[in-house]
C-alpha positions in Angstrom: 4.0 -11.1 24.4 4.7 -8.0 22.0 7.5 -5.5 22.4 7.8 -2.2 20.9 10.6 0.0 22.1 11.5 -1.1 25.8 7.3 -1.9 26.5 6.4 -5.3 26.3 2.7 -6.0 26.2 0.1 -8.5 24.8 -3.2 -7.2 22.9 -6.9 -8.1 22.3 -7.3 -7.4 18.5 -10.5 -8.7 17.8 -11.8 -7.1 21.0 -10.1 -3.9 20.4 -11.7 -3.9 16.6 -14.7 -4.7 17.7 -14.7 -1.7 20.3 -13.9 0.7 17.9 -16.0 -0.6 14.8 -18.8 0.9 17.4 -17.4 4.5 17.7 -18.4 6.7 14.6 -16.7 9.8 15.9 -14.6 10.6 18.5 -11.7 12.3 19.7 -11.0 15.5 17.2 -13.8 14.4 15.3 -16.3 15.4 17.9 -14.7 18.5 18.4 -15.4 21.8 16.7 -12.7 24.1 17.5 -10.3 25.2 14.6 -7.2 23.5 16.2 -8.8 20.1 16.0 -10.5 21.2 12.7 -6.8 21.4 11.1 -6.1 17.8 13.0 -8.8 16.2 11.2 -7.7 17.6 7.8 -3.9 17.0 8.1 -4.2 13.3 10.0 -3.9 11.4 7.2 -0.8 12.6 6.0 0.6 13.4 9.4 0.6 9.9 10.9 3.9 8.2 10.2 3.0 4.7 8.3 5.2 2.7 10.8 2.9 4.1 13.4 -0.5 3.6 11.6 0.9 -0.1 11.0 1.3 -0.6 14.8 -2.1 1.0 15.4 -3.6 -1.3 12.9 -1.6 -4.3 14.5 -3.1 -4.2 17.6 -6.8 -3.3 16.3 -7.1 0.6 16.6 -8.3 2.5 14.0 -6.1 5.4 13.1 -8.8 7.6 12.8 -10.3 7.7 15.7 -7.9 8.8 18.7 -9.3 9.3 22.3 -7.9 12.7 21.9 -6.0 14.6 19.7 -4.9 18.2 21.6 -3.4 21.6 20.6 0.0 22.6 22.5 0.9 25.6 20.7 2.5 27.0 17.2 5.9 26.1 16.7 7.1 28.7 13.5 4.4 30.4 11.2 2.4 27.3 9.4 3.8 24.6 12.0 2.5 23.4 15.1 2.4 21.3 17.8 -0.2 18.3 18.8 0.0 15.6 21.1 -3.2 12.7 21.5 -3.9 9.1 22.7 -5.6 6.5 21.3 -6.0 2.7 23.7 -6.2 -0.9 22.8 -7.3 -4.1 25.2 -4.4 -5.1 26.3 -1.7 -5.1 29.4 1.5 -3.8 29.6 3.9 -6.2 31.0 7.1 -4.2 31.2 6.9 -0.5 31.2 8.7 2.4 32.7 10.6 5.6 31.8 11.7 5.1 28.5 12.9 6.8 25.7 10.0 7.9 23.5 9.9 5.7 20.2 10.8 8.2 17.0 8.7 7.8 14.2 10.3 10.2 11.9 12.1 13.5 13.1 9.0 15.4 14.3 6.8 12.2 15.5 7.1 10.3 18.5 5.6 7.9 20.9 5.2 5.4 23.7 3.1 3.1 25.5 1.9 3.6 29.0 -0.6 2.5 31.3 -3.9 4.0 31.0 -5.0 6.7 33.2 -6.3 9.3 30.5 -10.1 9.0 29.4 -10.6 6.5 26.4 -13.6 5.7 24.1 -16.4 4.3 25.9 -16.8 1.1 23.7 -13.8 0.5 25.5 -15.2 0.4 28.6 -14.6 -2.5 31.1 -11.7 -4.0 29.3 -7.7 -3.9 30.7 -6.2 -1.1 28.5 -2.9 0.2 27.2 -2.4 3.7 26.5 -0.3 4.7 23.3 0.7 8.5 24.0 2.1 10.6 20.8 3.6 13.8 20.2 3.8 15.9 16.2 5.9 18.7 16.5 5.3 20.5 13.2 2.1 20.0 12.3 0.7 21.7 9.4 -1.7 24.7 9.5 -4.2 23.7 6.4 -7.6 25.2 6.9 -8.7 28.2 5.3 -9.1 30.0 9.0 -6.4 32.0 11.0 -4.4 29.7 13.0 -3.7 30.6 16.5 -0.5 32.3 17.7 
């Protein structure tokens, strides 16, 4: 048993690698709209490296979330994103806690999951790992939304 935060869970990471090692787009890959356009270009440097490294702990790939989602501008070249990603696994102790801070503007939490996921992920138990960027920024050449 794993905990991070208040959560405690275990993890498949073989099965969960395998699941995604089948996926060759997803989330705001497979989207085309400009919002997830700008998610895509910015991810890389947008993910806080404590958070890739739990990703990458418990098998995900960082690059392909279930969902990455526009909430809105912020301040003129910042914005705000929120997505999911899953790995095989159970959550042993969960409940309303405290979001986990990974730097000022990036936060999130494990949760039971009840929000679609990647179809190679089908049939197995899943955890749910919820985030939040609050000032994302705006760096495609294309007007970003108000």
């Amino acid at each position: 048993m794993q905990t991070i935060g208040q959560s405690e869970y275990s993890f498949d990471r073989i099965a969960t690698e395998a699941a995604y090692a089948k996926v060759d787009r997803s989330g705001a890959e497979a989207c085309v709209c400009d919002a997830c356009r700008n998610y895509v270009a910015v991810r890389a440097r947008l993910l806080p490296e404590c958070f890739v490294s739990f990703l990458k702990s418990v098998g995900v790939d960082p690059n392909k979330e279930a969902e990455a989602y526009h909430m809105g501008r912020v301040a003129a070249g910042k914005h705000f994103y929120g997505g999911w990603y899953h790995f095989v696994g159970e959550l042993h102790k969960t409940g309303d806690f405290p979001p986990i801070a990974a730097g000022d503007e990036f936060s999130f939490f494990l949760c039971r999951a009840n929000a679609p996921h990647l179809r190679a992920l089908d049939g197995h138990k899943l955890v749910e790992v919820e985030f939040e960027a609050r000032a994302v920024p705006w760096v495609i050449d294309l007007p970003e939304p108000r």
